[in-house]
C-alpha positions in Angstrom: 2.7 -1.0 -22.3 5.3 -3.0 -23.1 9.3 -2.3 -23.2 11.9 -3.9 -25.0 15.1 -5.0 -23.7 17.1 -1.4 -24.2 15.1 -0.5 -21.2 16.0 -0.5 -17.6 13.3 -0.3 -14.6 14.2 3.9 -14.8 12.8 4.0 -18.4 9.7 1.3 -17.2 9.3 3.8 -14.1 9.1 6.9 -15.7 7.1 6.0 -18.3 4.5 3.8 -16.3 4.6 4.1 -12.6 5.5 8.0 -11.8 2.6 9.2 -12.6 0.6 7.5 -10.3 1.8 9.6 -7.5 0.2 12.7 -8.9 -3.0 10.5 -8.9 -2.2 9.2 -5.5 -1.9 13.0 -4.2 -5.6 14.2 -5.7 -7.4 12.0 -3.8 -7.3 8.0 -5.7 -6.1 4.7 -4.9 -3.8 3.5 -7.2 -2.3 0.0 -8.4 0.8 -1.5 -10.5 -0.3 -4.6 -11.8 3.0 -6.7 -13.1 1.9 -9.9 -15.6 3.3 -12.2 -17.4 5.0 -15.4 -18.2 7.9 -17.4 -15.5 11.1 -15.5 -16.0 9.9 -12.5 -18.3 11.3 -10.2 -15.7 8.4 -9.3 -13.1 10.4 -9.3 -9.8 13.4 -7.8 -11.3 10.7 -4.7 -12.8 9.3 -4.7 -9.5 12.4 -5.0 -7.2 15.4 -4.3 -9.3 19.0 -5.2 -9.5 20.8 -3.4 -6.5 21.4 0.7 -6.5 22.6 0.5 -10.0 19.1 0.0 -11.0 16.3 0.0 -8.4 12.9 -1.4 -9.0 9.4 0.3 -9.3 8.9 -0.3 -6.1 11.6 1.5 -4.5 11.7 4.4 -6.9 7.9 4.8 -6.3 8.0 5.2 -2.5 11.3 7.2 -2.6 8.8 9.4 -4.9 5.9 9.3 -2.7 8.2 9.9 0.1 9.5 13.1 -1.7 6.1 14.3 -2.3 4.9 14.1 1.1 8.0 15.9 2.2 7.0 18.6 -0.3 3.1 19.1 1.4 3.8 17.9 4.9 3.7 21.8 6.3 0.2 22.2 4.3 -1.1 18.8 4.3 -1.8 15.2 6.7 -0.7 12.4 4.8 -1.3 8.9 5.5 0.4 6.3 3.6 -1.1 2.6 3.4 0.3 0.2 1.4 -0.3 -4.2 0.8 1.7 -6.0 -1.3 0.6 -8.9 -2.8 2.1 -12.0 -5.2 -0.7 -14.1 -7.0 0.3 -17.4 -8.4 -1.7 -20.1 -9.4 -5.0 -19.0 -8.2 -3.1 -18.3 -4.7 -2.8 -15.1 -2.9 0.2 -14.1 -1.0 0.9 -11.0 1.2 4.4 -10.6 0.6 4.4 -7.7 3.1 3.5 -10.3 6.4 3.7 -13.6 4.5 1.8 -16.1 6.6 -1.5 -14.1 7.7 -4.3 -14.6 5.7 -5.5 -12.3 2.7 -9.2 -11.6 3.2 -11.2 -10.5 0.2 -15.0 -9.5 -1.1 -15.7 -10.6 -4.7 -18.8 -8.5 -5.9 -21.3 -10.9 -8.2 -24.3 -8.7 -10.0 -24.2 -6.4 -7.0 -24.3 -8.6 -4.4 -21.3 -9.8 -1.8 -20.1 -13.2 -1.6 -17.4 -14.1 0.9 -14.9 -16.6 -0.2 
């Protein structure tokens, strides 16, 4: 998708990102990827400008948040989340910046550990 400047990160939100809560709820993982160029806008989509206009992630865990609220009589909910920056071939966890980021790439079905 892609939104032109008329939009604020409640248009990008609603239209992108909300959603992903209902898939979330019936049982998936889910993931907002944000690309593109130095300065086209990433971390203000992701984080916002203040109350006057939050980011995707806020107004996705005050939605998530909500949600559980909604079920937690019926339903255990456990909530997990990592946050991560990738820049030049680097991976940060911008959640607890400084520990490492372990992954497991997958090469014609078998598991390399970089």
């Amino acid at each position: 998708m892609v939104f032109g400047p008329e939009c604020d990160n409640g248009d990008v939100f609603d239209r992108s990102t909300k959603d992903l809560v209902d898939v979330v709820f019936a049982g998936f993982n889910c993931s907002v990827f944000v690309y593109g160029a130095t300065g086209a806008g990433k971390t203000h989509t992701m984080l916002g400008a203040g109350e006057g206009n939050p980011g995707l992630t806020y107004r996705t865990v005050v939605e998530l948040y909500q949600r559980v609220e909604e079920v937690r009589e019926e339903v255990a909910c456990e909530i997990i989340v990592s946050y991560l920056e990738v820049y030049n071939e680097t991976v940060v966890d911008l959640i607890n910046p400084g520990e490492l980021v372990h992954f497991l790439f997958f090469f014609r079905n078998r598991a390399f550990p970089k």
